[in-house]
N, C-alpha and C positions, 0 to 999 in steps of 0.2 A: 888382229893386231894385238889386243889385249889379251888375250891365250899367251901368245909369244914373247909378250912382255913380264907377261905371267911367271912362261917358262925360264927367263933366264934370270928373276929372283926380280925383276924391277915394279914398281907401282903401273896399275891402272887405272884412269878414271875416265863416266860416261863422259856427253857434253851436257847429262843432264847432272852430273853431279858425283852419281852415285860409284861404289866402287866397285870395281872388279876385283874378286878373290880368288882364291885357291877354289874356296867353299861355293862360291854362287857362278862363277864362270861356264861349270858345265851346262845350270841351268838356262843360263843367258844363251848361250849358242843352240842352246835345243829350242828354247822360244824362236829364234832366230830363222833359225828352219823350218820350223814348223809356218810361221809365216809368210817368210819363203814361197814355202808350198803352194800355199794358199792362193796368196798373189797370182801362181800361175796357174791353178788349175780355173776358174773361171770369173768372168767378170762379177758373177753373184754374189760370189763372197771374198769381191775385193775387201781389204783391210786398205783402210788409210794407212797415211805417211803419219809421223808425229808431228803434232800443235806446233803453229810455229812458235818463236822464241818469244817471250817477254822479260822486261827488264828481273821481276821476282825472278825467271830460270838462269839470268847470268846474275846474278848476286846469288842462289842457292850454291852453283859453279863456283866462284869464287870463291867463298866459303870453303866448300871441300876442297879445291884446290890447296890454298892458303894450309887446310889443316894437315894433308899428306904431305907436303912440301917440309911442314915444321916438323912430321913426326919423322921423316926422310933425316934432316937435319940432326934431329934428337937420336937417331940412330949411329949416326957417322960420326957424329961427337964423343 
């Protein structure tokens, strides 16, 4: 979804925070994959799911939120 959001010029952001760019998007779906992978080929080398949430990861969220929103704004104005 973030690729596609990518593509038609709008903001992306994780739910951990961080942003989705131009520049780091290709990286993120190649991890993505690759993990993927991983997951299926055997119970050995499952990879966990991510930490669940704590209050520090929706205030970090927030955060970036709040600042892509202003710099959104700061654009349109």
């Amino acid at each position: 979804m973030a690729a596609m959001a990518l593509g038609k010029g709008a903001y992306a952001i994780h739910q951990s925070g961080k942003w989705y760019t131009d520049e780091n998007i290709d990286q993120m779906l190649m991890e993505r994959h690759i993990n993927k992978k991983a997951r299926r080929s055997s119970s050995k080398n499952h990879i966990k799911g991510p930490k669940k949430r704590t209050g520090e990861d929706d205030e970090h969220f927030a955060q970036a939120f709040e600042k892509m929103v202003r710099m959104a704004q700061k654009e349109e104005g």
